[in-house]
PyMOL Python script that loads the backbone (N, CA, C, O; Angstrom):
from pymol import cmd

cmd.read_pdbstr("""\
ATOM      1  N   UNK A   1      88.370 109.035 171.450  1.00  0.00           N
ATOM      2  CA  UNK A   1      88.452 109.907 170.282  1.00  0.00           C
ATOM      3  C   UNK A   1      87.496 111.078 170.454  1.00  0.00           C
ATOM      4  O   UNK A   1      86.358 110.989 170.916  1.00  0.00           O
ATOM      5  N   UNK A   2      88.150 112.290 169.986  1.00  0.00           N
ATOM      6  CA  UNK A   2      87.201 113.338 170.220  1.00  0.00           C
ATOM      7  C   UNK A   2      86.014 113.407 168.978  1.00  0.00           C
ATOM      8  O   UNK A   2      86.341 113.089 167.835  1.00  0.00           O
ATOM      9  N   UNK A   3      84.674 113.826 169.275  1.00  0.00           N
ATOM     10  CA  UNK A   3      83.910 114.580 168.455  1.00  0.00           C
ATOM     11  C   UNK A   3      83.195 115.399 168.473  1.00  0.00           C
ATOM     12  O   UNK A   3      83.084 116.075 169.495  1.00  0.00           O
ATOM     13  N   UNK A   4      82.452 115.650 167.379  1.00  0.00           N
ATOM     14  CA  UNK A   4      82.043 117.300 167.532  1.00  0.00           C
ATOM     15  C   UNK A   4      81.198 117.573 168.878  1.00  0.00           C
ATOM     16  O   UNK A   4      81.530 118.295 169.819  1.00  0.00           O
ATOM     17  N   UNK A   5      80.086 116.856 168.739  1.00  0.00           N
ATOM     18  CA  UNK A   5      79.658 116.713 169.837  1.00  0.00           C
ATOM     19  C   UNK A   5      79.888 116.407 171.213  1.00  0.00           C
ATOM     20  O   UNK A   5      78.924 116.397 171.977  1.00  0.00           O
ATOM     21  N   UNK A   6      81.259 116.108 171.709  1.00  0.00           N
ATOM     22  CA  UNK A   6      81.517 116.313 172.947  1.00  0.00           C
ATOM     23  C   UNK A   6      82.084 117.673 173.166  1.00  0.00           C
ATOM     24  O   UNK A   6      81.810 118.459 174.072  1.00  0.00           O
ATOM     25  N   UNK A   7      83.062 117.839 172.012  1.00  0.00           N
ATOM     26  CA  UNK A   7      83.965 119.384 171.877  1.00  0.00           C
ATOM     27  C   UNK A   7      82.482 120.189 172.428  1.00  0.00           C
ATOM     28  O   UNK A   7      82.238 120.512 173.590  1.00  0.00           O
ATOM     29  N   UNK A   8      81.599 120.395 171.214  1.00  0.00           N
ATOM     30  CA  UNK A   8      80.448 121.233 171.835  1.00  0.00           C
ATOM     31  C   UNK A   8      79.785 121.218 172.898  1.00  0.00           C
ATOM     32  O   UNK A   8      79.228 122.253 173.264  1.00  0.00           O
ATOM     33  N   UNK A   9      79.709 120.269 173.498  1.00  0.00           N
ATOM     34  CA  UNK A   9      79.364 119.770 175.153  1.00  0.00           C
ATOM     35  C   UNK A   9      80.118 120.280 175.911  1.00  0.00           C
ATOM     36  O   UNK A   9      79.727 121.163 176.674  1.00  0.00           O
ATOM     37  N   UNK A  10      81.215 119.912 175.894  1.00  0.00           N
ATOM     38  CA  UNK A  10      82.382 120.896 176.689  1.00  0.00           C
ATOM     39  C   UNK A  10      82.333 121.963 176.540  1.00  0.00           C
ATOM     40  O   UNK A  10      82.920 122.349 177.550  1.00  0.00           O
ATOM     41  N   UNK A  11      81.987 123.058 175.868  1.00  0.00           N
ATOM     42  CA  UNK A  11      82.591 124.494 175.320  1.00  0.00           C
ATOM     43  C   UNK A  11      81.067 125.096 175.543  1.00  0.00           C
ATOM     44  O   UNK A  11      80.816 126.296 175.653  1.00  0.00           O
ATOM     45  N   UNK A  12      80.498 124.462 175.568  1.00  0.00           N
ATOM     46  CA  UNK A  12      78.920 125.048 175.741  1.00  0.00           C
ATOM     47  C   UNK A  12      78.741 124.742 177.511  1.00  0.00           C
ATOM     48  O   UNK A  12      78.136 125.574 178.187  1.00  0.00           O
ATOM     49  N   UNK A  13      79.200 123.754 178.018  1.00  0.00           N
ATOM     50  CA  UNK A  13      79.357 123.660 179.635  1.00  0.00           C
ATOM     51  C   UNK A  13      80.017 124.874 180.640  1.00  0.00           C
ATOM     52  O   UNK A  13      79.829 125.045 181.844  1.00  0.00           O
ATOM     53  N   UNK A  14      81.099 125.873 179.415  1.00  0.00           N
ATOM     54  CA  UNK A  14      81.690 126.354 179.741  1.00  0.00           C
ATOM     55  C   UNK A  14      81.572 128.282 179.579  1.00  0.00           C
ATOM     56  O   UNK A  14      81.990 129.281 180.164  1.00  0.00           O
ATOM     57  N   UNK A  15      80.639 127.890 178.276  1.00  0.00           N
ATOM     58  CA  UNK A  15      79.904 128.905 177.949  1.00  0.00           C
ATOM     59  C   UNK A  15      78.724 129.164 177.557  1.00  0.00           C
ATOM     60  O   UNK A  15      78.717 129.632 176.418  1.00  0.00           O
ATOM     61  N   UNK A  16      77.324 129.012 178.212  1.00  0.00           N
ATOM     62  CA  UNK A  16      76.320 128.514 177.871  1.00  0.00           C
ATOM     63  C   UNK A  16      75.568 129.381 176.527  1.00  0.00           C
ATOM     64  O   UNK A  16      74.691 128.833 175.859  1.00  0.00           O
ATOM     65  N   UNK A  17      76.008 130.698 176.260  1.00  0.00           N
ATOM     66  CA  UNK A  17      76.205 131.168 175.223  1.00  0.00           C
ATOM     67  C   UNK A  17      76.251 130.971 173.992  1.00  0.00           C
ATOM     68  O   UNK A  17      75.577 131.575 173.158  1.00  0.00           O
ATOM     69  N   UNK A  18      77.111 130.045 173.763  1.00  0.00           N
ATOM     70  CA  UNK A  18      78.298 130.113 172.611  1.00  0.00           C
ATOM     71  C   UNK A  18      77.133 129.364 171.528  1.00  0.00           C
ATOM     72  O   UNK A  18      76.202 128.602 171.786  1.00  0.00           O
ATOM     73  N   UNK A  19      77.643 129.962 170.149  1.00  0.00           N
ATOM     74  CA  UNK A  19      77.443 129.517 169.328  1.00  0.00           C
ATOM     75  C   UNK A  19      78.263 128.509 168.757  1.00  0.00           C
ATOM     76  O   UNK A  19      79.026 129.161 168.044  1.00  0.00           O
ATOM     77  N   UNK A  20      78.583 127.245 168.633  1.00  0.00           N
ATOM     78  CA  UNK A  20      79.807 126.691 168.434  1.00  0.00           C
ATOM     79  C   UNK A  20      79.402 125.450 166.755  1.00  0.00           C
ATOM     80  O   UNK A  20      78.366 124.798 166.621  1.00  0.00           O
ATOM     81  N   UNK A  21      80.561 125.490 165.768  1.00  0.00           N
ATOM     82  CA  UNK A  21      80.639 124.866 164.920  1.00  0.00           C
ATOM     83  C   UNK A  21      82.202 124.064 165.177  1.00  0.00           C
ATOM     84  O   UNK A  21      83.210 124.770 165.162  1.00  0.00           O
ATOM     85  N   UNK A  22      82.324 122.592 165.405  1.00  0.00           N
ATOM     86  CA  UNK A  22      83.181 121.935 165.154  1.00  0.00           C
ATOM     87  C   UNK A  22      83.309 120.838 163.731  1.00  0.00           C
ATOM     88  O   UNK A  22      82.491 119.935 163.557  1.00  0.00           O
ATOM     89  N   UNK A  23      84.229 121.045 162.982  1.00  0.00           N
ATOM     90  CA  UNK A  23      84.710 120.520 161.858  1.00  0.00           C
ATOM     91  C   UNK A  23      86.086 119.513 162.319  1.00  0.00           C
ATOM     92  O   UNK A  23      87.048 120.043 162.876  1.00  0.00           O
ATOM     93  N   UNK A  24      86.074 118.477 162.116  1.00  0.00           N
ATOM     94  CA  UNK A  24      86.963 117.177 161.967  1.00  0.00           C
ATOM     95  C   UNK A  24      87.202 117.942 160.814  1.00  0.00           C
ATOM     96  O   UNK A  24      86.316 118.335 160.055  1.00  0.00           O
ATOM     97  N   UNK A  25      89.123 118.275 160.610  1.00  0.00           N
ATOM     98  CA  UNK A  25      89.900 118.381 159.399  1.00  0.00           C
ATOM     99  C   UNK A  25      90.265 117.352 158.551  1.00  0.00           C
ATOM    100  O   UNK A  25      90.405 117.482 157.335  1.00  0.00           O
ATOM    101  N   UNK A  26      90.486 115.896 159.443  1.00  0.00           N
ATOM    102  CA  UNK A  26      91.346 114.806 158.936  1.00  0.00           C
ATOM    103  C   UNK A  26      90.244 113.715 158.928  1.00  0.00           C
ATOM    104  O   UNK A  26      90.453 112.636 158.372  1.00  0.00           O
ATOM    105  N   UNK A  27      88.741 114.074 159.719  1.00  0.00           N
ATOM    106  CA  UNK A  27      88.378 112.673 159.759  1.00  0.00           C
ATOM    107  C   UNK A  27      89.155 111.718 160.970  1.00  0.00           C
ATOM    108  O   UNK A  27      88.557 110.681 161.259  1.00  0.00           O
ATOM    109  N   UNK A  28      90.120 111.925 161.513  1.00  0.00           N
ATOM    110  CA  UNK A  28      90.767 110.992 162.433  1.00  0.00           C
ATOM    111  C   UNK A  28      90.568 111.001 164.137  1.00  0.00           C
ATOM    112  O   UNK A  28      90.926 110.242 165.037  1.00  0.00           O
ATOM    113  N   UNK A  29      89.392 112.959 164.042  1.00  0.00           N
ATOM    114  CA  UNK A  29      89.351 113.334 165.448  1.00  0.00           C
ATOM    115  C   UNK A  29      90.559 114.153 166.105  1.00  0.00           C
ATOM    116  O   UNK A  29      90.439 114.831 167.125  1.00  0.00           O
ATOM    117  N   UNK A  30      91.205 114.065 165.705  1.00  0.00           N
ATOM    118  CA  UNK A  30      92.762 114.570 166.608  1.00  0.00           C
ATOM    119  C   UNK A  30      92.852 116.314 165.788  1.00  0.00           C
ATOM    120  O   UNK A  30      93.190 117.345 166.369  1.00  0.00           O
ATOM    121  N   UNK A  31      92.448 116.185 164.358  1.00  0.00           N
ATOM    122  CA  UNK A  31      92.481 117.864 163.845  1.00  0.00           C
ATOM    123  C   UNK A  31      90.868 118.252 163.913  1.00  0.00           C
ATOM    124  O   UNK A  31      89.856 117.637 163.578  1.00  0.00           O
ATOM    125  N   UNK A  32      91.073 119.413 164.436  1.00  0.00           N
ATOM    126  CA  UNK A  32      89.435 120.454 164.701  1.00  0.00           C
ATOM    127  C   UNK A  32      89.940 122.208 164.360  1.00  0.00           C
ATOM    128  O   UNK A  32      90.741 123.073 164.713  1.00  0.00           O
ATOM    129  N   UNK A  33      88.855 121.947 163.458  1.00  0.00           N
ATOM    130  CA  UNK A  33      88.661 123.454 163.691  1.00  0.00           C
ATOM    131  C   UNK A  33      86.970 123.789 163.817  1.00  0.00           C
ATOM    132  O   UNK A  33      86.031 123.390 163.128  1.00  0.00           O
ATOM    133  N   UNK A  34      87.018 124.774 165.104  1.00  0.00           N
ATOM    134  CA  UNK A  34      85.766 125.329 165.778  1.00  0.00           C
ATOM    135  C   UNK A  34      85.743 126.689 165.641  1.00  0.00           C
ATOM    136  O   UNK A  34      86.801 127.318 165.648  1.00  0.00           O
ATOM    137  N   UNK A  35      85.185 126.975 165.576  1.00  0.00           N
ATOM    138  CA  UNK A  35      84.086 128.439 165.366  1.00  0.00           C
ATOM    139  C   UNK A  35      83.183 128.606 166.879  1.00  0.00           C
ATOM    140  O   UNK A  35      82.204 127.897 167.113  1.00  0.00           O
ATOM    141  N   UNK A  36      83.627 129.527 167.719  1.00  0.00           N
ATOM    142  CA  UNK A  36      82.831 130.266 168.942  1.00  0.00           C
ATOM    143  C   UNK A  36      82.214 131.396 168.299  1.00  0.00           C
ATOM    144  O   UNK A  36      82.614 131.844 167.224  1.00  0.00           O
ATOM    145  N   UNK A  37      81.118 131.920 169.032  1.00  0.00           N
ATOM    146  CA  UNK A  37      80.822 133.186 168.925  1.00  0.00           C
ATOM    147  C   UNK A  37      79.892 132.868 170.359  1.00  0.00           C
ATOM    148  O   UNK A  37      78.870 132.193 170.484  1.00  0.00           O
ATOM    149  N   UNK A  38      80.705 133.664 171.402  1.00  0.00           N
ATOM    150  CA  UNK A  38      80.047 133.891 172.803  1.00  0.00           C
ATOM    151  C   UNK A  38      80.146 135.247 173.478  1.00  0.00           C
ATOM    152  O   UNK A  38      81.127 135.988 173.546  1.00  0.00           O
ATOM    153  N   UNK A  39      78.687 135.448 174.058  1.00  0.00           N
ATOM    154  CA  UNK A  39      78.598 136.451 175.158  1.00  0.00           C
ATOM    155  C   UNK A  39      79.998 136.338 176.144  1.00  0.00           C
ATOM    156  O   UNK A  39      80.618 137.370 176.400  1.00  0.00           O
ATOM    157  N   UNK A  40      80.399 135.172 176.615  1.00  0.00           N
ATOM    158  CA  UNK A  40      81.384 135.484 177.867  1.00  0.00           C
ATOM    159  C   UNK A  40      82.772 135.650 177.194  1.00  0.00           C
ATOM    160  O   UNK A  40      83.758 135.206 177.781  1.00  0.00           O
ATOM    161  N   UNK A  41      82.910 136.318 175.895  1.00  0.00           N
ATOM    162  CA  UNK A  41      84.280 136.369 175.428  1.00  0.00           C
ATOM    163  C   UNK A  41      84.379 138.488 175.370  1.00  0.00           C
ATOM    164  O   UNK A  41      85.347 139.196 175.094  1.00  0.00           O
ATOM    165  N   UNK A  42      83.100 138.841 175.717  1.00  0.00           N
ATOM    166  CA  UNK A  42      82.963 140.225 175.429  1.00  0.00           C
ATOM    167  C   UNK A  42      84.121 140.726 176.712  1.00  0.00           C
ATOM    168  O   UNK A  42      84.236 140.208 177.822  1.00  0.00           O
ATOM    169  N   UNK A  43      85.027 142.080 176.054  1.00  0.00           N
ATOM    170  CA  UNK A  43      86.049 142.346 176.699  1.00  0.00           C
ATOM    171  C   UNK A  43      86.918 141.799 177.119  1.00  0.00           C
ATOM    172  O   UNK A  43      87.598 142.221 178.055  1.00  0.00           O
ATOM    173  N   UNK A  44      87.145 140.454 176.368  1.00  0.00           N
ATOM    174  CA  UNK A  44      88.459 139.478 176.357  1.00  0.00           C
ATOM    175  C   UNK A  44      89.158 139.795 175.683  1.00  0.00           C
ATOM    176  O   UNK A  44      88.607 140.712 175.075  1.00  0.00           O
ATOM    177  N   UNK A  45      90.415 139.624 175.194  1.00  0.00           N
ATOM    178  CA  UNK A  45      91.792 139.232 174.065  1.00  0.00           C
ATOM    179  C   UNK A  45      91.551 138.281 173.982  1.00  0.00           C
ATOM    180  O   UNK A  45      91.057 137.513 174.807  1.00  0.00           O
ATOM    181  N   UNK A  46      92.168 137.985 171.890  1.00  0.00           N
ATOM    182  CA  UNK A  46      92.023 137.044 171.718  1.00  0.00           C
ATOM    183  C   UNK A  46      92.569 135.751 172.533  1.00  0.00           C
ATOM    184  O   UNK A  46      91.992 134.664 172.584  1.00  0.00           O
ATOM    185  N   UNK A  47      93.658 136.047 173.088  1.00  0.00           N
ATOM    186  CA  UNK A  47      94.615 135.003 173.977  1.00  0.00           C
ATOM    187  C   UNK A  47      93.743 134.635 175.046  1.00  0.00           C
ATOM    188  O   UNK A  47      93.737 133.447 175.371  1.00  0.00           O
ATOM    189  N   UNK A  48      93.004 135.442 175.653  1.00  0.00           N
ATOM    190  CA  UNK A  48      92.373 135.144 177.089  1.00  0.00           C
ATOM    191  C   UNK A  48      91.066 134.232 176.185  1.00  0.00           C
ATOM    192  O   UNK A  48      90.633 133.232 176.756  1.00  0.00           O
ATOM    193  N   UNK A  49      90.588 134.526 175.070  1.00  0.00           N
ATOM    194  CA  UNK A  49      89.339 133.861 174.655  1.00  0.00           C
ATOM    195  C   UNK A  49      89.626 132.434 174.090  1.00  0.00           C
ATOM    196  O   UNK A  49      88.911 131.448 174.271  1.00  0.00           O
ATOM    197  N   UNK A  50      90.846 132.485 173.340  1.00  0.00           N
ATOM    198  CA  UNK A  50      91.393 130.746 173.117  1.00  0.00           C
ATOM    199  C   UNK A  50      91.434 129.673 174.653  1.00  0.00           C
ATOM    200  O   UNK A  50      90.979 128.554 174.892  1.00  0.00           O
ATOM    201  N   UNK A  51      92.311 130.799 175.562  1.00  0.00           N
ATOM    202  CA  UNK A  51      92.758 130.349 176.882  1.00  0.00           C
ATOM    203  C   UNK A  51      91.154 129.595 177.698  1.00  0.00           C
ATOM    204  O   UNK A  51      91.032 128.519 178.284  1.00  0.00           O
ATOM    205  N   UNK A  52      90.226 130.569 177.446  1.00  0.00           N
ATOM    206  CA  UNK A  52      89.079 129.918 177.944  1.00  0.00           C
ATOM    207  C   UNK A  52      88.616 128.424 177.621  1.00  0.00           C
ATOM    208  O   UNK A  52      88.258 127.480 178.325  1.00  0.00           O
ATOM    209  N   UNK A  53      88.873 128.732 175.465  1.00  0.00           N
ATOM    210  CA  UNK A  53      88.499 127.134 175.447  1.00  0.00           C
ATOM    211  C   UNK A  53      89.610 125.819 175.772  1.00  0.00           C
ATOM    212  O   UNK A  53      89.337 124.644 176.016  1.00  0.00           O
ATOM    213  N   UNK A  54      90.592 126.311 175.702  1.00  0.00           N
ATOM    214  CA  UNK A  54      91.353 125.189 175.890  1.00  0.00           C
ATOM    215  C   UNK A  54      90.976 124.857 177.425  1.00  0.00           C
ATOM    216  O   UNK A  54      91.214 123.661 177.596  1.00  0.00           O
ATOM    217  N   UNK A  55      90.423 125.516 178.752  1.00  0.00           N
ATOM    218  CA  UNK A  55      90.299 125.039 179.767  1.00  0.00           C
ATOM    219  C   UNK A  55      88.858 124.557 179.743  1.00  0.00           C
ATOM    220  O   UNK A  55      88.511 123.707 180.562  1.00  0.00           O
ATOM    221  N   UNK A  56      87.861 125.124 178.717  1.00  0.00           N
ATOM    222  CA  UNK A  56      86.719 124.578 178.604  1.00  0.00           C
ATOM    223  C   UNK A  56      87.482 122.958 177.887  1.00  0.00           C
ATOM    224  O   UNK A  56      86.994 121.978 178.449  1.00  0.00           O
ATOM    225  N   UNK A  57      88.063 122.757 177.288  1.00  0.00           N
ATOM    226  CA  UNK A  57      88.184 121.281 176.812  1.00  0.00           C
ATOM    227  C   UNK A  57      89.117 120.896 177.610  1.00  0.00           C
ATOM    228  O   UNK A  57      89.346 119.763 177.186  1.00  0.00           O
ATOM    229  N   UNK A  58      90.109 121.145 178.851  1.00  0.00           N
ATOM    230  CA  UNK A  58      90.558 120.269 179.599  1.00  0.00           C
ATOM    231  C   UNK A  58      91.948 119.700 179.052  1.00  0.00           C
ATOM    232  O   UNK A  58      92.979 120.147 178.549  1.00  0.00           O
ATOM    233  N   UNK A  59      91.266 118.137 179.528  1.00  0.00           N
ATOM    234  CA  UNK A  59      92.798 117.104 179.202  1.00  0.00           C
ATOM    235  C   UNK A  59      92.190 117.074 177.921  1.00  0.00           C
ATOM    236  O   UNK A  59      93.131 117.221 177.141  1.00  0.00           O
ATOM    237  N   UNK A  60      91.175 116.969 177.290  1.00  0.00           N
ATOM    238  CA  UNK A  60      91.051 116.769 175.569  1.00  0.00           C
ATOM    239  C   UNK A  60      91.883 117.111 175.078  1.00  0.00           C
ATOM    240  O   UNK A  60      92.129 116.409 174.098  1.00  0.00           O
ATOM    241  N   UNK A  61      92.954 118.377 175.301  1.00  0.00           N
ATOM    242  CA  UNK A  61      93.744 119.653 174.858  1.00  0.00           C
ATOM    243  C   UNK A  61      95.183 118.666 175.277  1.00  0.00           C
ATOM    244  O   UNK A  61      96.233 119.012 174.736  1.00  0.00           O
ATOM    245  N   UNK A  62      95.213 117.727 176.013  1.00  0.00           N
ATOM    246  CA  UNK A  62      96.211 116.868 176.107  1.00  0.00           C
ATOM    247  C   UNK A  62      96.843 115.491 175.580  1.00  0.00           C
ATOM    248  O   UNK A  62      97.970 115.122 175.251  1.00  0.00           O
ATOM    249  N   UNK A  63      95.335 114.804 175.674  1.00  0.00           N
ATOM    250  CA  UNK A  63      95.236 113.519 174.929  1.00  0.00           C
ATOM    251  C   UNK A  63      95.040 113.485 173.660  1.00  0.00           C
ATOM    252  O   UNK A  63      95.858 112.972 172.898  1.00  0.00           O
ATOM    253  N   UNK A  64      93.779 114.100 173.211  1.00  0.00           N
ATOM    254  CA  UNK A  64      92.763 113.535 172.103  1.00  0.00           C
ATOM    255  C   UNK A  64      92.628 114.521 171.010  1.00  0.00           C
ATOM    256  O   UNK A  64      92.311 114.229 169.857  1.00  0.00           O
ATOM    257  N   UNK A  65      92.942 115.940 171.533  1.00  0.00           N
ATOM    258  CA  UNK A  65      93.168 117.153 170.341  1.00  0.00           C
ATOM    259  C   UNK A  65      94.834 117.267 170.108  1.00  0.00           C
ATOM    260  O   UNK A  65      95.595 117.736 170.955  1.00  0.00           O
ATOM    261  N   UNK A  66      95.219 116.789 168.903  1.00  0.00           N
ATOM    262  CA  UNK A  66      96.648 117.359 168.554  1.00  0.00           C
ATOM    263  C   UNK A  66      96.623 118.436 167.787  1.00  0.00           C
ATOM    264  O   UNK A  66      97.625 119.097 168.061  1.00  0.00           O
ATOM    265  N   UNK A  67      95.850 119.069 166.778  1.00  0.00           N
ATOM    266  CA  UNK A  67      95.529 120.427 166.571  1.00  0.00           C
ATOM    267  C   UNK A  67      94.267 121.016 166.573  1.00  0.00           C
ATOM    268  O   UNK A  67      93.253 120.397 166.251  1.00  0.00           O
ATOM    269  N   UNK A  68      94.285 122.739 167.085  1.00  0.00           N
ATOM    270  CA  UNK A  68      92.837 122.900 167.139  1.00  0.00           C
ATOM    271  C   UNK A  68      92.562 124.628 166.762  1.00  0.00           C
ATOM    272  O   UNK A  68      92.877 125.594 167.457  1.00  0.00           O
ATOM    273  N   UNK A  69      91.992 124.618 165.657  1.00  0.00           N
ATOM    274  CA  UNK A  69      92.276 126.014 165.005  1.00  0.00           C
ATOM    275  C   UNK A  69      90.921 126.618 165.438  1.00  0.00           C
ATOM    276  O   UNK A  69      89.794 126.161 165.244  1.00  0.00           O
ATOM    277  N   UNK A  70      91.286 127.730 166.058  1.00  0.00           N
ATOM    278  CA  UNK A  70      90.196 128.878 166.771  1.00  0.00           C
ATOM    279  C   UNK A  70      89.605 129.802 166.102  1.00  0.00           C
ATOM    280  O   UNK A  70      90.442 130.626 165.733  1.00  0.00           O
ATOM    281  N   UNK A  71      88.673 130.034 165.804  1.00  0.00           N
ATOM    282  CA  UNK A  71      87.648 131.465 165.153  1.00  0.00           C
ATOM    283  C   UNK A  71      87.223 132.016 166.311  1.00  0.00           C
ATOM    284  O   UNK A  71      86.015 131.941 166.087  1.00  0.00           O
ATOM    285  N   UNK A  72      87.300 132.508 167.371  1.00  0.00           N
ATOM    286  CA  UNK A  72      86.408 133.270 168.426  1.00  0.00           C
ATOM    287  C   UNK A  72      86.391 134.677 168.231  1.00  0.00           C
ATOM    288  O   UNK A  72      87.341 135.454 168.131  1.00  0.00           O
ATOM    289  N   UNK A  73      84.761 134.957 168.179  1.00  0.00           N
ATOM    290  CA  UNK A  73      84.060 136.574 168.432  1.00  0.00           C
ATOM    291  C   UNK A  73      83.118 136.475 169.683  1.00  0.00           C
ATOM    292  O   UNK A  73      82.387 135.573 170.094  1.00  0.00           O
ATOM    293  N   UNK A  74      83.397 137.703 170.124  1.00  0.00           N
ATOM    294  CA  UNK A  74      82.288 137.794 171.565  1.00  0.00           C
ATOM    295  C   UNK A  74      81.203 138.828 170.532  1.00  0.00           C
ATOM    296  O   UNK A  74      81.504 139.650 169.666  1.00  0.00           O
ATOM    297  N   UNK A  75      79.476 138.254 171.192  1.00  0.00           N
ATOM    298  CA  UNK A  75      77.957 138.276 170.475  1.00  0.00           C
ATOM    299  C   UNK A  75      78.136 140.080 170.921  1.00  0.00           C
ATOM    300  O   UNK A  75      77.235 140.875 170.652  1.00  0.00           O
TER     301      UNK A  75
END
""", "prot")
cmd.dss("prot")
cmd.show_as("cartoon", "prot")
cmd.util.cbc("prot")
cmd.orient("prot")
């Protein structure tokens, strides 16, 4: 089961930057919504800056996240 604290482990592994807030929607782990705000998103699109975290979280993005609602700003 995912939690906040691995999501942020991951996404901070990936961006040592980032400011990151993860919220459980359901309580069940499987709904998240996170909040980035990172240096390595400066001169990204939003698409390329989601694209980052979903490879910062991997298979999580396969198994263990069934939805995952994005806030990303580059600092």
């Amino acid at each position: 089961m995912a939690t906040s604290e691995i999501i942020i482990a991951k996404i901070k592994a990936s961006m040592p930057s980032a400011t990151i807030k993860a919220v459980d929607l359901t309580g069940g782990g499987d709904h998240w919504q996170v909040t980035i705000r990172a240096q390595e998103f400066t001169g990204k699109s939003l698409v390329e800056q989601h694209q980052m975290v979903y490879k910062a979280l991997g298979d999580m993005m396969k198994q263990e996240i069934h939805a995952l609602a994005l806030d990303t700003k580059a600092l």
